[in-house]
BASEVEX-44979 format. One record per residue: z negated, y negated, x negated of N, C-alpha, C in turn. Coordinates in pm, 1 decimal. Example, Ala and Ser with C-alpha at 12.3 -4.5 7.8 and 13.67 -1.06 7.14 Angstrom:
> n_up  n_north  n_east  ca_up  ca_north  ca_east  c_up  c_north  c_east
> -780.0  569.0  -1319.0  -780.0  450.0  -1230.0  -780.0  330.0  -1320.0
> -708.0  225.0  -1285.0  -714.0  106.0  -1367.0  -787.0  -3.0  -1290.0
***
This chain:
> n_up  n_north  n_east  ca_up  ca_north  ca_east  c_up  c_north  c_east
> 221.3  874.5  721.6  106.7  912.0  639.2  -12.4  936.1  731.2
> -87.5  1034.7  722.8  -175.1  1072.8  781.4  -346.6  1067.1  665.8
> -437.7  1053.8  726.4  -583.8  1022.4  619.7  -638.8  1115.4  721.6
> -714.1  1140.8  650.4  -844.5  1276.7  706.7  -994.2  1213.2  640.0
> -1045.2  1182.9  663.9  -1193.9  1134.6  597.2  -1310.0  1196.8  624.3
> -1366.2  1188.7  550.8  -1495.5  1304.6  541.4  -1626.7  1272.9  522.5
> -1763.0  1295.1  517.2  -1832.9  1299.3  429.1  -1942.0  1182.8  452.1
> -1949.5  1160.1  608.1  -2013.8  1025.3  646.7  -2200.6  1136.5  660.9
> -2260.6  1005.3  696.5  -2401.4  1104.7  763.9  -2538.3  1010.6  785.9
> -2635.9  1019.1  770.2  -2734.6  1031.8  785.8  -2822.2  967.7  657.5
> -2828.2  947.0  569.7  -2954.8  927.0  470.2  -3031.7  806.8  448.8
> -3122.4  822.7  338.7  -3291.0  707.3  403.7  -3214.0  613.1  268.6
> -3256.3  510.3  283.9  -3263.8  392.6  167.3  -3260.4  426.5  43.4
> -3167.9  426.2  -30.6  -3176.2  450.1  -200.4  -3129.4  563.2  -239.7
> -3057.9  685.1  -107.3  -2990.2  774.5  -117.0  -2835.6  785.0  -130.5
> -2781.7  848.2  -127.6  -2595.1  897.2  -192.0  -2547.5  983.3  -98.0
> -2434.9  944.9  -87.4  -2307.0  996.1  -16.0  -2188.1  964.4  -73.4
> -2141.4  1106.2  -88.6  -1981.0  1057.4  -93.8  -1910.4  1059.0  33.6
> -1794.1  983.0  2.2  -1687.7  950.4  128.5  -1556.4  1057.7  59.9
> -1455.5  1117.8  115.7  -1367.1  1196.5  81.7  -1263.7  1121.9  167.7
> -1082.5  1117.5  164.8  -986.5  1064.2  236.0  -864.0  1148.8  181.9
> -815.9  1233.1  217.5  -760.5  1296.3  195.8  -602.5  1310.3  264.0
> -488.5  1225.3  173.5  -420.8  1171.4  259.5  -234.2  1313.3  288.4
> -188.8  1338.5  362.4  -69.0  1390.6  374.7  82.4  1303.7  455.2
> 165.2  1398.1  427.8  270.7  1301.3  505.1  388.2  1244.0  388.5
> 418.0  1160.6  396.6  477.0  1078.5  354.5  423.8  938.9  231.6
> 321.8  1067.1  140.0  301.5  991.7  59.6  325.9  900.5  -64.6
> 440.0  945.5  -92.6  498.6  875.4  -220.7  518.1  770.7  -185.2
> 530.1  706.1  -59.2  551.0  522.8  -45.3  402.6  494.2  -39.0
> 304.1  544.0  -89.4  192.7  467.1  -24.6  154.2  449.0  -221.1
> 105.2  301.7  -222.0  87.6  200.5  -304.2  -73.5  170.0  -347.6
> -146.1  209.5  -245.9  -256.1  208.3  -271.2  -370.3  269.4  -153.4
> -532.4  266.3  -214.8  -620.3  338.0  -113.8  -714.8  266.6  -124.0
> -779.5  297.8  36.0  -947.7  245.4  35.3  -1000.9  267.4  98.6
> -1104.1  201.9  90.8  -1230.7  202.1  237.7  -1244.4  74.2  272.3
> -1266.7  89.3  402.9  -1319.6  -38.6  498.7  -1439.6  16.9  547.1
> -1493.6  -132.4  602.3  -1626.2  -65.0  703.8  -1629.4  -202.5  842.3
> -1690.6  -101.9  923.7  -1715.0  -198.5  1076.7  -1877.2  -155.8  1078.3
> -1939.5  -299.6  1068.6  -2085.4  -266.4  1130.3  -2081.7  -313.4  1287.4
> -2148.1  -277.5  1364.2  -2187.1  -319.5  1479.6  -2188.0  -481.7  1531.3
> -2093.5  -545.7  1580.3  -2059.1  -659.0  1625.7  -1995.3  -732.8  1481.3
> -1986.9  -685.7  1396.7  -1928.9  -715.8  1261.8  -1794.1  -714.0  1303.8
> -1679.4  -796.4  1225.7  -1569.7  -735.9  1178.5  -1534.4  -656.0  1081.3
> -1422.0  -603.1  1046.3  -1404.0  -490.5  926.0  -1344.2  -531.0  845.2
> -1416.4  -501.3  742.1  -1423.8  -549.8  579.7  -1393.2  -447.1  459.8
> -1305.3  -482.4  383.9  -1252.8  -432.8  304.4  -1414.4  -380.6  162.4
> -1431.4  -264.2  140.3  -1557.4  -203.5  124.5  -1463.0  -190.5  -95.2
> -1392.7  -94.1  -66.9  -1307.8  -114.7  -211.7  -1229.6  -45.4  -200.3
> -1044.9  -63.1  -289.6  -942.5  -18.3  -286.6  -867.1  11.5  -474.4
> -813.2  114.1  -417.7  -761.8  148.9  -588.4  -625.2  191.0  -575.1
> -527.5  120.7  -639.1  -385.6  110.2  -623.4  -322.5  232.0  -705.6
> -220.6  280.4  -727.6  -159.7  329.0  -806.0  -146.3  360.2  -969.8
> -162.6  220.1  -1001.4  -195.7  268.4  -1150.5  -367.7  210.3  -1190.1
> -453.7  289.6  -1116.1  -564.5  263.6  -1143.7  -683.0  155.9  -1132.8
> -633.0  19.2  -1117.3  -711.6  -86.1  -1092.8  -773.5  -103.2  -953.3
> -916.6  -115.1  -957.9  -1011.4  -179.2  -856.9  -1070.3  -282.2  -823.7
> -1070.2  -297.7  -719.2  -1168.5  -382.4  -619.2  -1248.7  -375.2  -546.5
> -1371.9  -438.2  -580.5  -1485.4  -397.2  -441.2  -1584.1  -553.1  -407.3
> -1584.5  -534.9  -296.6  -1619.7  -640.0  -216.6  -1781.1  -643.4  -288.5
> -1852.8  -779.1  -290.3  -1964.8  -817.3  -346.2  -2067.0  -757.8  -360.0
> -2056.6  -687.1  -209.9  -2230.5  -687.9  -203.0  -2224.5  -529.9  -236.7
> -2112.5  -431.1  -280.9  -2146.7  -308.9  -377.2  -2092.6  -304.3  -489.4
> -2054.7  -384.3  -530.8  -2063.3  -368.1  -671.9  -2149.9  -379.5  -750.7
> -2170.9  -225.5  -785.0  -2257.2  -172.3  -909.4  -2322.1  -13.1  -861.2
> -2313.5  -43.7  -725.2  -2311.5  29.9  -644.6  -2251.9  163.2  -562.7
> -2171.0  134.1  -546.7  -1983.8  231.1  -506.0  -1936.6  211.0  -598.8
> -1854.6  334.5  -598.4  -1739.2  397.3  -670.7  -1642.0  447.3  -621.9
> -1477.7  393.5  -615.8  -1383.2  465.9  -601.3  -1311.6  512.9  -717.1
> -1247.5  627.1  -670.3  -1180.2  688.5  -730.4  -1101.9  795.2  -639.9
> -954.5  831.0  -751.5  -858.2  911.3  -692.0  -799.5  1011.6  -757.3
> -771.6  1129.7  -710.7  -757.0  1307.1  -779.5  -605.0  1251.5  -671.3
> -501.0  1216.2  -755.0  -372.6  1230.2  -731.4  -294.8  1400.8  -676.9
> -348.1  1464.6  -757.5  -346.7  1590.5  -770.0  -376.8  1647.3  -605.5
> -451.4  1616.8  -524.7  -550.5  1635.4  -441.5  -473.2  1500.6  -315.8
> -466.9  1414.5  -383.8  -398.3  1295.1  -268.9  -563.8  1243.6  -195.1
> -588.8  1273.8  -258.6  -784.4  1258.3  -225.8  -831.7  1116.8  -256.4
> -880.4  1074.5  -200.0  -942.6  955.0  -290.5  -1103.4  933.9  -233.7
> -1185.1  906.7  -310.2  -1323.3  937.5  -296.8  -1426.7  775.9  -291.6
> -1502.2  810.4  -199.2  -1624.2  657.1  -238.3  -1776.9  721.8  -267.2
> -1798.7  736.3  -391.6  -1910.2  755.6  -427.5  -2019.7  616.7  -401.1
> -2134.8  642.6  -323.4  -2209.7  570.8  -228.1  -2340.3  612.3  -321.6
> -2418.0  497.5  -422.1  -2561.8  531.1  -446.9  -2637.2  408.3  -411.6
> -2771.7  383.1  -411.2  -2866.6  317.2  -404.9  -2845.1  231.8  -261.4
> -2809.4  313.1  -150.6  -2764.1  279.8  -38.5  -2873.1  224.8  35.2
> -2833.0  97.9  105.5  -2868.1  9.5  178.2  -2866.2  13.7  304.2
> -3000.2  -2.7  416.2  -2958.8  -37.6  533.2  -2824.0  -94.3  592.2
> -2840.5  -202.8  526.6  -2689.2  -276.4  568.5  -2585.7  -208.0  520.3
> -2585.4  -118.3  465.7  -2403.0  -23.5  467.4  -2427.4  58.4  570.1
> -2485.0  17.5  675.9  -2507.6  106.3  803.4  -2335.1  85.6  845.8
> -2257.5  173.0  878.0  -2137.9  160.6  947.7  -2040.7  264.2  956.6
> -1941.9  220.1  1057.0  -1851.4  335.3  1043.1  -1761.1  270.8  927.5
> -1732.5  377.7  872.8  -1633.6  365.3  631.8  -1483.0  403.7  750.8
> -1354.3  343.6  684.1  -1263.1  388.5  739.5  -1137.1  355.4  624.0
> -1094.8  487.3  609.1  -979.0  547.0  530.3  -884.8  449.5  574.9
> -843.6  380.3  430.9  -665.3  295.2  425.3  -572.2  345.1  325.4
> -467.6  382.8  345.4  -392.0  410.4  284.1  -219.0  254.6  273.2
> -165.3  228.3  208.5  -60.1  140.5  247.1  33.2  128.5  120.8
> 123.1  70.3  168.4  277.3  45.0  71.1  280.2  -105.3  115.9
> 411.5  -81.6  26.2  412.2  -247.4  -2.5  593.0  -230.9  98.7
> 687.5  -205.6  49.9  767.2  -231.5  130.7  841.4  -115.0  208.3
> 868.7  -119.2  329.6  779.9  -247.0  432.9  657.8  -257.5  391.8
> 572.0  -338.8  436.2  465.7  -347.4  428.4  386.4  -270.5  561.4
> 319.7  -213.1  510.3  308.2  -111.5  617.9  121.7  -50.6  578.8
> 14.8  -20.0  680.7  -102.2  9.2  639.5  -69.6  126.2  768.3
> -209.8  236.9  684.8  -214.5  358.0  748.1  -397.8  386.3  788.8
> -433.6  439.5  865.8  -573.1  438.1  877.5  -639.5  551.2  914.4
> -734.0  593.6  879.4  -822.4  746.1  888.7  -886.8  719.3  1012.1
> -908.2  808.7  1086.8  -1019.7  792.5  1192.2  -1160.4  800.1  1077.1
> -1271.3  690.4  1189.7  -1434.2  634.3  1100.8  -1496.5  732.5  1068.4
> -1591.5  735.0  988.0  -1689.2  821.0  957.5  -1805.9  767.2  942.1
> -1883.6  789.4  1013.8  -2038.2  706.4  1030.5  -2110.5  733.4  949.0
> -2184.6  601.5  871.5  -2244.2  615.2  780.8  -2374.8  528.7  790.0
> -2494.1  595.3  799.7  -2647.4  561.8  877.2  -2740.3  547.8  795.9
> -2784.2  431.2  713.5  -2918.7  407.8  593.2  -3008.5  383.3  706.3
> -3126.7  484.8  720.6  -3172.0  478.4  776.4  -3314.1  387.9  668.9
> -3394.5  337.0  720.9  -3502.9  243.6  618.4  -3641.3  277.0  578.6
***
């Protein structure tokens, strides 16, 4: 499985970005999608993921905030980014994974800069 990710950049405090992940390959074993993020001396943290038949998760500090979602159709899966925060300063990084084997797949980062 291969991820392509998109859609990182630049914007001031309280602005929007979407994230795009656009996955090929060998997708019918893959079980679910997401985003991670690495801030600077941070470790990488699971940002939010949306499985197969629809159910989500997103880590604390965006929820209400981000939005995932997925165009099956497309193999796309999207992170709609509003009322953005300094601290989501980071590189966002495309996961794709199955369950057996258990197996994870990963996008090269896409930098994402709240500037203040």
């Amino acid at each position: 499985v291969q991820l392509q990710a998109s859609g990182g950049g630049l914007v001031q405090a309280g602005g929007s970005l979407r994230l795009s992940c656009t996955a090929s390959g060998s997708i019918f074993s893959v079980a679910y999608m997401g985003w991670y993020r690495q801030a600077p001396g941070k470790q990488r943290e699971l940002v939010a993921v949306i499985r197969n038949g629809g159910t989500t998760n997103y880590a604390d500090s965006v929820k209400g905030r981000f939005a995932i979602s997925r165009d099956n159709a497309k193999n796309t899966v999207y992170l709609q980014m509003i009322s953005l925060k300094p601290e989501d300063t980071a590189v966002y990084y495309c996961n794709a994974g199955q369950w057996l084997p258990k197996k994870d797949y990963w996008g090269q980062g896409t930098l994402v800069t709240v500037s203040s």
